[in-house]
N, C-alpha and C positions, 0 to 999 in steps of 0.2 A: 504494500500500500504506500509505504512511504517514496518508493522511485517513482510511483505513479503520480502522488503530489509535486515531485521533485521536477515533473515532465511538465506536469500541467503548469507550476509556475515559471518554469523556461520558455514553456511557450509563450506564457502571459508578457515577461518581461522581452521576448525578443518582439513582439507585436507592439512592445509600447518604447522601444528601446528610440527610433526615429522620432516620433512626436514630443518624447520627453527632449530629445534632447533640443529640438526645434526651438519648443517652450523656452528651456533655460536658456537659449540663445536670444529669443525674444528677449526675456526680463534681463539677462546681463544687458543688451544693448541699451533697453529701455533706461535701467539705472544711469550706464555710463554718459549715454545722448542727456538725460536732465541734469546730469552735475555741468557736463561741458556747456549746454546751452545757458546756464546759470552764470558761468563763467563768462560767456557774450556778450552778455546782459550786463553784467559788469565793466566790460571791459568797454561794450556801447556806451552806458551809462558816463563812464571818465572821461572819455571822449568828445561826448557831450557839452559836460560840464568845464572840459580844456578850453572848449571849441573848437577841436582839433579834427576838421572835415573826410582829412584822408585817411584816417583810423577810425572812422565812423563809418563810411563806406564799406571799406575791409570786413568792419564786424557784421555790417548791414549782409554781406556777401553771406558770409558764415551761418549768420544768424538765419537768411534765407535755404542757406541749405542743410540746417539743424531742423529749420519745421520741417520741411520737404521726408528728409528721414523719420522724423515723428510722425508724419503725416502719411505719409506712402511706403513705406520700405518696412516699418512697425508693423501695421497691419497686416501687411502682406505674409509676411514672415509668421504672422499669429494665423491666418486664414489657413495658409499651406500648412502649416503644426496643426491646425484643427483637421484640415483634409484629412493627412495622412491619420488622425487619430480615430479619425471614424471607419475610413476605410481597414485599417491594420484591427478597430477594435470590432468590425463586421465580422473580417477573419477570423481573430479569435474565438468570436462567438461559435464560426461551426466547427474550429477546433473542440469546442468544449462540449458542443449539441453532438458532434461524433462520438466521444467518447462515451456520452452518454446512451447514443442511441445504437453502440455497438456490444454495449455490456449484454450479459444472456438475461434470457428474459427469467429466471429464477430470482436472480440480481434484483431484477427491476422489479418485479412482483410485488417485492416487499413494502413499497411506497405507496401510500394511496393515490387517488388520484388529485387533490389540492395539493401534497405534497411535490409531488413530480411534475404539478406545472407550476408552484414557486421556486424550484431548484432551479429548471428550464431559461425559466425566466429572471431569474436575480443571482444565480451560480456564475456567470460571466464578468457579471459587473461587479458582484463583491471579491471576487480574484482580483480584477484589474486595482479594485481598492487597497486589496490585502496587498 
């Protein structure tokens, strides 16, 4: 029993292994683009305050292509993390409805039938949880 768990969660995790990592790419960028854009802002702001037009410009530059990545490149990057996480956790899904609906039916007898359609049905996604 226990290789059999050991299968099911290798499966789980190579299924979520691309979307997780997409994810934590998303949020490190996310972090690192609002400290730097914070810094823009700053460095706009002094600028300002110099009156110093040509390093106002510069940061205007920057600063327009710091939303641009917050704005386009962020999402995108979460959109494709989300694709892949549905699509890879579809697959899972009939990794785990196979394994169920290969077991002998003595196996499966034993479950009633509310049983066997909440395993069915929430056995997929409490892995991916677990």
């Amino acid at each position: 029993m226990a290789k059999m768990a050991k299968k099911i969660y290798m499966d789980c995790a190579k299924a979520m292994a691309i979307p997780m990592l997409l994810l934590i790419i998303k949020e490190l960028l996310e972090s690192l683009l609002n400290v730097y854009t914070a810094s823009i802002l700053g460095e706009f702001a002094d600028s300002v305050f110099t009156l110093d037009l040509s390093l106002g410009k510069q940061q205007i530059l920057k600063l327009v292509i710091s939303v641009f990545i917050m704005v386009v490149i962020i999402p995108l990057t979460n959109f494709i993390g989300n694709f892949f996480m549905l699509k890879y956790s579809l697959a899972h899904d009939r990794t785990v409805f196979n394994t169920f609906f290969k077991k002998e039916y003595l196996k499966i007898a034993c479950f009633d039938v509310g049983e066997a359609i909440y395993r069915i049905e929430n056995d997929p996604n409490e892995l991916r949880i677990y």
